[in-house]
Structure formats: C-alpha cells, structure tokens
C-alpha positions as CSV (number, residue, x, y, z in Angstrom):
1,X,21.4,50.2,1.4
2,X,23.5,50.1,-1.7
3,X,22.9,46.6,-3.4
4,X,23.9,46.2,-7.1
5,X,22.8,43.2,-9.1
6,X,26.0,43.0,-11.8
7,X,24.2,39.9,-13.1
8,X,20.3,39.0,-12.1
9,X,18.5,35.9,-12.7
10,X,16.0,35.3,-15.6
11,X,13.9,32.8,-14.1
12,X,13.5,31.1,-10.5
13,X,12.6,27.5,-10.2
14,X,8.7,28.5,-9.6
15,X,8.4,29.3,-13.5
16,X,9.0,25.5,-13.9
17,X,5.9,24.5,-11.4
18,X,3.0,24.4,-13.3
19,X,3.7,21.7,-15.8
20,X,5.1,19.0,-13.1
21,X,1.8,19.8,-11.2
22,X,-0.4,18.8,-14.4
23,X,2.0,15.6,-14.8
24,X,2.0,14.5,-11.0
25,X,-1.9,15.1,-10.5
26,X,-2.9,13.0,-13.2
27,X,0.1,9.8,-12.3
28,X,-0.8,10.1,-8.3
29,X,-4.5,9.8,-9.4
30,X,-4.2,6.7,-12.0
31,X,-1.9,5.0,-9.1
32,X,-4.0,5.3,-6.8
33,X,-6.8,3.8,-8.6
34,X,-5.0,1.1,-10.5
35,X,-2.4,0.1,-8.1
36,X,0.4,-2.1,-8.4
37,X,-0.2,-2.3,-12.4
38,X,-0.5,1.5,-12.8
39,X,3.4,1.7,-11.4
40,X,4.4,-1.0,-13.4
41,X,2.7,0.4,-16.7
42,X,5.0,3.6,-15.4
43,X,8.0,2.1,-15.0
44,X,7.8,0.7,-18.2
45,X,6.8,3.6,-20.2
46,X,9.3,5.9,-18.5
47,X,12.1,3.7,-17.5
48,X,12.1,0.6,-19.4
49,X,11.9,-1.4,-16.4
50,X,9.7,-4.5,-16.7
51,X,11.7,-6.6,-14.3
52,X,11.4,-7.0,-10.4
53,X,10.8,-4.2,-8.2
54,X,11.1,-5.8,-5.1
55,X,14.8,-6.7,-4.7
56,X,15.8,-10.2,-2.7
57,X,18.9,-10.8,-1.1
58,X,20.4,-12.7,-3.6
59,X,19.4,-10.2,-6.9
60,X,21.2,-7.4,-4.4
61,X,24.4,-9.5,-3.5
62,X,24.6,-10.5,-7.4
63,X,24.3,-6.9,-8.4
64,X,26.9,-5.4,-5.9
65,X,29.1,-8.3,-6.2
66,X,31.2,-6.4,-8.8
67,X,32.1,-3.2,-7.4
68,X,35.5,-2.6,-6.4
69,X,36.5,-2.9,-2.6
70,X,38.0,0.7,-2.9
71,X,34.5,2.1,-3.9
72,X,32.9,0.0,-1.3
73,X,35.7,1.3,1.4
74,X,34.8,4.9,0.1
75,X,30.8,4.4,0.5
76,X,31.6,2.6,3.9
77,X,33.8,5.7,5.5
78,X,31.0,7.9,4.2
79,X,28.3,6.4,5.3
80,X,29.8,6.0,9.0
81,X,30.4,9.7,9.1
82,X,26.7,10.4,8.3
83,X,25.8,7.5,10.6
84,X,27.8,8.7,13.5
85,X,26.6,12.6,13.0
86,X,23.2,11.2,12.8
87,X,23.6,9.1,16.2
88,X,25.4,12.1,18.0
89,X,21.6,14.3,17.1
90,X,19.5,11.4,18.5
91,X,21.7,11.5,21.8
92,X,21.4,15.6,21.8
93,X,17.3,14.8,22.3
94,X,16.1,12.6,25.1
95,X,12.6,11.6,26.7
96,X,11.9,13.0,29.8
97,X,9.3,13.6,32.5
98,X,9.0,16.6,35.0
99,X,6.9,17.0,37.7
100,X,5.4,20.9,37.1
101,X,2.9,20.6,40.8
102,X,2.6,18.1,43.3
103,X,1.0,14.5,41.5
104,X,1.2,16.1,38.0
105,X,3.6,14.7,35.9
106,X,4.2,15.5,32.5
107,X,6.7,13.8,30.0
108,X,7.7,13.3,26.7
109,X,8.5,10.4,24.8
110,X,10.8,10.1,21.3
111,X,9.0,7.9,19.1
112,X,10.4,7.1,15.1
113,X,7.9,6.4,13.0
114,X,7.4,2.9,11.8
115,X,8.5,2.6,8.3
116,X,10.5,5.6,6.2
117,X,10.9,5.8,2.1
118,X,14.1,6.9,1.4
119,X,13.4,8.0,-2.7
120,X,17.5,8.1,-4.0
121,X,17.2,10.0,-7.7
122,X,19.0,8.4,-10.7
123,X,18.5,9.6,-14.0
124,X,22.0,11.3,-15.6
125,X,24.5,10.9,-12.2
126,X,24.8,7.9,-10.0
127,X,23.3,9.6,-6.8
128,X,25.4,7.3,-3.8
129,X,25.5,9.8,-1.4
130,X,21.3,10.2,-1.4
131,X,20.9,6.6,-0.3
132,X,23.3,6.4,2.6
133,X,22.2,10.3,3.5
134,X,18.2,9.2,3.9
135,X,18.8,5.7,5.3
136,X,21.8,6.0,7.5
137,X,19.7,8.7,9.1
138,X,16.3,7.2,9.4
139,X,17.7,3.7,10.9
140,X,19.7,6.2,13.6
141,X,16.6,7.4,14.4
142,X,15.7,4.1,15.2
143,X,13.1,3.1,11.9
144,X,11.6,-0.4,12.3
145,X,11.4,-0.6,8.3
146,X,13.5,1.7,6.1
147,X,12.4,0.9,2.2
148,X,14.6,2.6,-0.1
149,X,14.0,2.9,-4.3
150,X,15.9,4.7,-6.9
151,X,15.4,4.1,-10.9
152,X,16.7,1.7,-13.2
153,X,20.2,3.0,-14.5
154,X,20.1,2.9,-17.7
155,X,17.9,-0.1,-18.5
156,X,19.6,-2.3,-15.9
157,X,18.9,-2.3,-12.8
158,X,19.8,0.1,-9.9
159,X,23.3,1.2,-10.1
160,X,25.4,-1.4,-8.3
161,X,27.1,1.8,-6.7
162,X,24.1,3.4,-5.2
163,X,22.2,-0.4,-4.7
164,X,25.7,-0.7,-2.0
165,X,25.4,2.6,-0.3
166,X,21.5,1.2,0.4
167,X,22.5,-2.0,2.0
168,X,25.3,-0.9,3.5
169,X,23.6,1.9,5.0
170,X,21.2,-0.2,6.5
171,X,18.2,-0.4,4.2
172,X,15.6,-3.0,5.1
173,X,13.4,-3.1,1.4
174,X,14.8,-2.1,-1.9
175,X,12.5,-1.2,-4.6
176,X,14.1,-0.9,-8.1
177,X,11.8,2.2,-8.9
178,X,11.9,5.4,-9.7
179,X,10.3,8.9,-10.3
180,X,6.2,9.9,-9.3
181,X,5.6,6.1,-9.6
182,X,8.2,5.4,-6.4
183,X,7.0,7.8,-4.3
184,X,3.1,6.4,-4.9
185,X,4.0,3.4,-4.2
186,X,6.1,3.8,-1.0
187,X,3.2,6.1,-0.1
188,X,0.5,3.2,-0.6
189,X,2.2,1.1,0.5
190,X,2.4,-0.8,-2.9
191,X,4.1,-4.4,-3.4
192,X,5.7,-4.1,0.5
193,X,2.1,-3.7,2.1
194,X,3.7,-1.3,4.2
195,X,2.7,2.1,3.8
196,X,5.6,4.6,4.8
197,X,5.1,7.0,7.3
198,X,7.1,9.7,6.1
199,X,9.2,9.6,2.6
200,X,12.5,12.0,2.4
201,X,14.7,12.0,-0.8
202,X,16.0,14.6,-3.3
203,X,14.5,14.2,-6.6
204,X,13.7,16.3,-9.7
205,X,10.6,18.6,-10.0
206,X,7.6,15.5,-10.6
207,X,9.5,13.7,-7.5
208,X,9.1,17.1,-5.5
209,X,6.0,17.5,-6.5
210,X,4.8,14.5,-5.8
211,X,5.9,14.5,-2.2
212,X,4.6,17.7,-2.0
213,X,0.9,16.8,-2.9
214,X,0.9,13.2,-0.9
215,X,2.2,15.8,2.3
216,X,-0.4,15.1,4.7
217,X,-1.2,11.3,4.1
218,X,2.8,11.3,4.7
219,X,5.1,13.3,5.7
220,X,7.7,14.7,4.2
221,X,10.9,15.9,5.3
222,X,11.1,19.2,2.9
223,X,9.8,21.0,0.5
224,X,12.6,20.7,-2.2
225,X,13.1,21.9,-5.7
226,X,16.9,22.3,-7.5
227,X,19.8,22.4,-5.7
228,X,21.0,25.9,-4.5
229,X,24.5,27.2,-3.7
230,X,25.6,31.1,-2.4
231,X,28.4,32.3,-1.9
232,X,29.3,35.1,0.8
233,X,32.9,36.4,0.1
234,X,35.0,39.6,0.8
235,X,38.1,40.7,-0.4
236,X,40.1,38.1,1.4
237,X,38.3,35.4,-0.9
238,X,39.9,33.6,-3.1
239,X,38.3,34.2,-6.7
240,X,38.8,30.8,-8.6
241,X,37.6,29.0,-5.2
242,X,34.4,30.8,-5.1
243,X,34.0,30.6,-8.9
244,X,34.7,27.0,-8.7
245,X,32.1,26.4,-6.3
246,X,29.5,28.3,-7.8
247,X,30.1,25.8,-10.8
248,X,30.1,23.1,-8.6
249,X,26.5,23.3,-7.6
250,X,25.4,24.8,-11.0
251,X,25.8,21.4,-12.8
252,X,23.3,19.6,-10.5
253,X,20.9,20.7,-13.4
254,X,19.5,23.5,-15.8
255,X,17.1,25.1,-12.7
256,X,20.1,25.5,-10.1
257,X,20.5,29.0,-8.6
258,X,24.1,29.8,-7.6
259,X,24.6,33.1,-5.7
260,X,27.7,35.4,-5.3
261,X,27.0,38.0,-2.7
262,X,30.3,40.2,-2.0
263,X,31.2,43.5,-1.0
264,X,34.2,43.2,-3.4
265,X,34.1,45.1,-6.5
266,X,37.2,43.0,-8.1
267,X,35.8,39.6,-6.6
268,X,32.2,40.2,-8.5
269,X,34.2,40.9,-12.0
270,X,37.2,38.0,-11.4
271,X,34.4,35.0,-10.3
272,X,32.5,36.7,-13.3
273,X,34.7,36.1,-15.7
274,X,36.0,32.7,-13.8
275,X,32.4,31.3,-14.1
276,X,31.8,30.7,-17.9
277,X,35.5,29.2,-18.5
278,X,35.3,26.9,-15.9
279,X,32.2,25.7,-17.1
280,X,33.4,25.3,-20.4
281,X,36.0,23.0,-19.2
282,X,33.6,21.1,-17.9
283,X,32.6,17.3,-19.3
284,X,29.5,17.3,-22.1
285,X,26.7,16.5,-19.6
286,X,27.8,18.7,-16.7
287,X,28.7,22.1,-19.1
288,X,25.7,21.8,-20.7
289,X,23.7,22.2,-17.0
290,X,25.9,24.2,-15.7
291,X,25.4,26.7,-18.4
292,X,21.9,26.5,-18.3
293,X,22.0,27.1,-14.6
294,X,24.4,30.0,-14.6
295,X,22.9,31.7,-17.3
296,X,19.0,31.5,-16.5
297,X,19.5,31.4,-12.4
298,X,23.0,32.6,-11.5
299,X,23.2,35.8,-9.7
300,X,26.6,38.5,-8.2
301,X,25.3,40.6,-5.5
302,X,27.4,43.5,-4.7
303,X,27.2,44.8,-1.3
304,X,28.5,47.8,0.3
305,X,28.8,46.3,3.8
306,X,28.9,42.7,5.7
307,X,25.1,43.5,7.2
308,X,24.3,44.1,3.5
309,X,26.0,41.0,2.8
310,X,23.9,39.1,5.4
311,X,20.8,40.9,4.8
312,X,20.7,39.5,1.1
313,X,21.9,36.4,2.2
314,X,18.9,36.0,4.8
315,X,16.5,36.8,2.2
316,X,17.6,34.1,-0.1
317,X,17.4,31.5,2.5
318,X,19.7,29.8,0.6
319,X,19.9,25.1,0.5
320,X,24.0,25.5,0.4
321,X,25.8,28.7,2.2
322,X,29.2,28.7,1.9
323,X,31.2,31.9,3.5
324,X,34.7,33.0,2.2
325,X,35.4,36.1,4.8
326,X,37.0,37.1,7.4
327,X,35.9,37.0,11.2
328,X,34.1,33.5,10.4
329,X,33.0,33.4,14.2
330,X,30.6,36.5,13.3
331,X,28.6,35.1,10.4
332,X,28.5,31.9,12.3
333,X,27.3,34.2,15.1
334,X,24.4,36.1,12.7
335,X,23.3,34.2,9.8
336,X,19.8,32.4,10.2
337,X,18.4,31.2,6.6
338,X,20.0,28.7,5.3
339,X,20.0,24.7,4.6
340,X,23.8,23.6,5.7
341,X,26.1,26.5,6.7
342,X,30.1,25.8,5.4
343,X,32.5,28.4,6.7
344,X,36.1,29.0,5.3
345,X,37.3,28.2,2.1
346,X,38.4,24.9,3.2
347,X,34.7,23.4,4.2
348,X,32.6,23.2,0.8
349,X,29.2,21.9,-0.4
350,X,30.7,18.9,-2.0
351,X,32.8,18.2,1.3
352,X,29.3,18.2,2.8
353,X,27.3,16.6,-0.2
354,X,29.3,13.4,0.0
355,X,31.2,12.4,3.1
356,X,31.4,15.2,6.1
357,X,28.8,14.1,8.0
358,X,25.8,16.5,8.4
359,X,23.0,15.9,5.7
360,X,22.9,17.1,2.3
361,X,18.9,16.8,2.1
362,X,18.1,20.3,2.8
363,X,15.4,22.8,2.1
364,X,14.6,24.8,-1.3
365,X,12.9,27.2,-2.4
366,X,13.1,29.9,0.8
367,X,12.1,27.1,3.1
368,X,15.4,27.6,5.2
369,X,13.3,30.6,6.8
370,X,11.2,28.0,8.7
371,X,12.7,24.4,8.5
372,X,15.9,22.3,8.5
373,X,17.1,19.7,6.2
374,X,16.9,16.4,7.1
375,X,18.2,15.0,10.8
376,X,17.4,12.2,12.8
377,X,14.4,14.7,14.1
378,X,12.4,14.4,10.9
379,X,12.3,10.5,12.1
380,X,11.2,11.1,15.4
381,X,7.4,11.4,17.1
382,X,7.8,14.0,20.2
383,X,5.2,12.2,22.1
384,X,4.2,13.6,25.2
385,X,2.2,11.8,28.0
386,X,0.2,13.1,31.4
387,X,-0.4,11.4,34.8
388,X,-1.8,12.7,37.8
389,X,-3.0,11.9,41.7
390,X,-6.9,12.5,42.6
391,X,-5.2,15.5,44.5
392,X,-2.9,17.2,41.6
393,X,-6.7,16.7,39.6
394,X,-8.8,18.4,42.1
395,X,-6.3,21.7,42.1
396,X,-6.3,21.5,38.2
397,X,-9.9,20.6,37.4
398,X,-12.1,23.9,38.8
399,X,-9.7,26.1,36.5
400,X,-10.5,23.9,33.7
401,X,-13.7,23.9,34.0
402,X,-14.1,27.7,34.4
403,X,-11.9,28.8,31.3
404,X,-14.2,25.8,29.5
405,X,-16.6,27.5,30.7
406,X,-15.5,31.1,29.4
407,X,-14.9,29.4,26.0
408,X,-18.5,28.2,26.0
409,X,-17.7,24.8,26.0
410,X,-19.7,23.3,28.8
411,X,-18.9,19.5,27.7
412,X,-15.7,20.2,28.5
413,X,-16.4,21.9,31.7
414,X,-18.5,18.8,32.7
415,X,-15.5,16.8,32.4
416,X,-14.1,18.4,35.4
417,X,-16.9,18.8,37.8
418,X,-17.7,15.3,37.0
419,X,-14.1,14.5,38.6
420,X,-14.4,17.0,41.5
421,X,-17.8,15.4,42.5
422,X,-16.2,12.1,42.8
423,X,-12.6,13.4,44.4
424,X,-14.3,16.4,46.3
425,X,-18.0,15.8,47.2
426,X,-19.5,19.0,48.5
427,X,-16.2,20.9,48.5
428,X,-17.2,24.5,48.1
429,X,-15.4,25.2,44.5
430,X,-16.1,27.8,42.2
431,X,-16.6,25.7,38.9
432,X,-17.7,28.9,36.3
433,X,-21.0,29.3,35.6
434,X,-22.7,27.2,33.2
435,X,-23.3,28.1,29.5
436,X,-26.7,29.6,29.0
437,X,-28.9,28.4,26.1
C-alpha cells in the first residue's frame, strides 16, 4: 500500500485525558458526598450561577418569551425532522414472541427506561441543536421523564434559544446547570429525586469524562471526546467544498481532528492551501479554534487507490464521514466505521448537525468500530420473556439438567429434575449424572 501523510497530526485528543480525569474524580467524589450543596458550591465557582436550578413553568415561558417567531419556526422544523427520523427507528423495532417448540414461547419486549438526562453544552456557542437532538429522541422512544440541563450563558440563565429547543422538544425537567456538576446531579438524582437512567449529551472533555466514569451506575449513550470530521474525496471533488468543510468541523474546538483522505495529488495541495485562508476568514472565536485544531490534529492522507482510501478511512473510525467521489453507491456499499455517513457534496455535517434528521450525537475517539451514535435504541430495554406448558418443560428440562450437570453445577441440575419428578414421575429419563464430591 502506498499511503503518504502530506500533513500528520501532532497530538490526538488522548494527550488531553489525564488532567480532566484528575478534575472529574475529585468533583464526582465531593458531589457525591455533599450533595445538593456541593453542585451549587460548583455552579457558583465555575459558572456564576447562584440562582434556581430547577426551572418552573413560568421562569421558562418568561425566558423564551423574547425570541423571535422566525427562530422559534427554525428550531420547530428542526426539531420535527429529528422527531419524525427518531419515530420512523422506533417503528423499524418491534416486540415480538415466537413459538421455537410446541408450549415454548419466547418473546421480547421494548422497554425505554424511566427517566433520561439530556446534558446540552453551553460555554462559547449557543448549542440548540444538542437539546432538541437528545430530547426529541428520548421522548420518541417513549421516556416517562426526560430532564434536560445546559449552563448558564453568560451569567444569565440558559440561553433563551437553546431553553426553546428543550421545551419544544418535549423536555419534562429543566435544570439550569452545567458541566461535571450536571451530570452528578442528573446521575443522583439531585434536586428532581429522580435519578436518570441513562444520560446522553455532547459536552467538553470533564463532561465526557464524567459520563464516562458514572458508566455503569448509568448508562451512557457514547463514549465522546471532540468533534471529528474526514473527508474522502477523488478527483471529481470539489477543492473549496472539501476545504470548507474540513474548517467547518475544525472550529468546534482546539482538540478537533479533521481528516482529508484522497487519492488526488492536486486535491491534497489545493484543500491544503484552501484550509489556512479560510480559517483566517473566519470570526475571532471560531479562527482561533479552528487554527488550533487544524494545526495540532488536522491530517491529508494521500492514497493510491479507493480501497486505500477506505482502508484509512476504516481505521479512523471517524464521528463525521463525509464522501466527495464518484460511484457514491460503492462507498455506501463498503464503508463500516464511522458515526453518521454523508455522501455527495451536497449532504454535509452541518446539514446533519442541525436540521436533517438523523442524530448528531455520535461516537469519538474510534468508538464507530463498535457502536452508533445516539438513536431511539439507546432509550430502549430489549426485554425478553419465557413461557412454557408442563410438556414443552419436560422435553427441555433432562437436557438442562445434563449440560448443568457437565458444567458441575448440580443446583442447577436439581432445578430440572425437581420439575420432571412433578410433570413425569418415574418416567425413565436420563438426567446426567450427579456431581461427585
């Protein structure tokens, strides 16, 4: 294989893991033991937020009451798109029951867990399409109590943008909180005395790593860290397109990987040399990420064929995979790893970010190579059940209790001839032969 790096990372987000480990152990721990105060002590000290956290009815209408009907017409339409993708998933998935021998039947049932955190970051951007994205989805999947926080903007409150795409989308708590301190407290079940289930959410490297270390008292829907964005394109891409969405991901924040992989000689150099001016045209806040990003993380791959291109690409397992080649149909056909796939020039990340339809919480960090991004699924309990007739159990329980008995586990075993003496006194049945002491 003949794979060139014209321009290799520096770093990968893993070099940044260390210190929000130190940070996270030590908050989760002092929540955990102090409680309600410990978050509020947080939120002071980090956010400035000394007022409510709970949100009523009246402090959310107040708040939202100003946005424009244009904005709220914008954040509706999206918000039914992700809605209505999310509904079509639930209907692709369905209980059922099946009847595998005569009076055995075997079933399973779709369950949502009971209550869902929906963490929706804050900090320099107002993040709207996060809330409507986590809670649109989890009410779809049919969530009895959806509790959704994001920060203090700027000292006042959550942004009335992102507090609309909540309600809107169907949130039934709203906790003005954000960072480590949200996540402990939608895990504990702090000031809603409802402990979530499962909490889903972008968020930066502490809110990751918090999710991360709670995984297993909740669930989580994936193992994130900064956004990601590759690129596949051949000759018949369109250089300023690609270079302009490389840059479009790249100013989600200093750690963001953007990827070109091409076979293209002249598409490597022209998005090269495309990247930095585009950035430089860029507003103060997002050139000075972008810049980071491309210069520490950003990577051109040159290829010498398409299975080279896809090979890389696999490997990467990248969050956002847009393709800019020909035969589409083919790379639909072949590609595996990756978060959300967006094929042509005309379908990008931001399409999907914001208003497409199909989720834009999606997995990090090479976790495409085993999971999904975040789906009505991630909601949902596949629950299965068994019933059977006295006769179905007497043709199922001698092979039990032999292979029990093969396993040395002759508790188990007795479970079955237990049955058998009931269903099938004196019936000449080979049960195994009993474990010896």
């Amino acid at each position: 294989m003949a794979i060139a790096y014209l321009k290799k990372a520096s770093k990968t987000p893993e070099t940044e893991t260390d210190t929000a480990r130190k940070v996270v152990t030590e908050m989760l721990a002092a929540i955990e033991a102090g409680g309600e105060k410990s978050v509020r002590d947080y939120a002071l000290k980090l956010d400035g937020w000394s007022g409510p956290i709970v949100m009523d009815e009246a402090a959310i209408a107040e708040q939202v009451r100003e946005v424009p009907q244009a904005i709220k017409d914008d954040i509706g339409l999206a918000a039914s798109q992700v809605r209505r993708f999310a509904e079509a998933q639930r209907a692709s998935v369905q209980d059922f029951a099946v009847e595998l021998s005569p009076g055995l039947r075997l079933g399973q049932r779709l369950v949502p867990v009971n209550t869902a955190g929906c963490y929706v970051p804050a900090g320099r951007y107002a993040h709207i399409a996060s809330a409507y994205m986590s809670v649109a989805t989890a009410k779809a999947a049919g969530v009895k109590t959806v509790i959704a926080c994001s920060a203090p903007y700027k000292g006042q409150g959550i942004h009335p943008h992102v507090l609309y795409a909540m309600t809107v989308a169907g949130a039934d708590v709203v906790m003005c909180l954000g960072g480590v301190q949200a996540v402990a407290a939608m895990a504990f079940g702090l000031f809603t005395g409802k402990a979530a289930d499962i909490i889903v959410g972008p968020g930066n490297k502490f809110v990751a790593e918090a999710k991360r270390m709670l995984f297993g008292k909740v669930g989580i829907d994936v193992f994130a860290g900064p956004s990601e964005v590759a690129v596949i394109a051949d000759d018949t891409a369109d250089p300023l397109i690609v270079a302009t969405d490389l840059v479009g991901q790249a100013e989600h924040g200093h750690e963001s990987p953007a990827w070109l992989i091409t076979d293209s000689t002249r598409i490597a150099q022209e998005v090269s040399a495309l990247v930095p001016q585009l950035i430089a045209a860029l507003p103060a806040t997002a050139r000075d990420a972008a810049q980071a990003a491309w210069r520490d993380y950003g990577e051109v791959v040159l290829c010498d064929t398409r299975e080279e291109m896809m090979q890389v690409s696999e490997d990467y397992a990248c969050e956002h995979l847009e393709v800019h080649c020909a035969d589409l149909d083919w790379w639909h056909a072949n590609l595996t790893n990756y978060g959300s796939l967006f094929l042509g020039e005309e379908t990008n990340v931001a399409f999907g970010d914001k208003v497409s339809g199909p989720n834009h919480i999606l997995p990090t960090k090479f976790a495409a190579r085993y999971s999904a991004g975040l789906s009505v699924h991630k909601f949902l309990k596949p629950l299965t059940w068994q019933r059977m007739s006295r006769e179905a159990c007497r043709a199922l329980a001698p092979v039990s209790a032999r292979i029990s008995r093969l396993e040395g586990m002759e508790a188990h075993a007795r479970t079955s001839d237990v049955r058998m003496a009931k269903y099938a006194p004196g019936a000449p049945v080979d049960l195994g032969r009993p474990v010896e002491a």
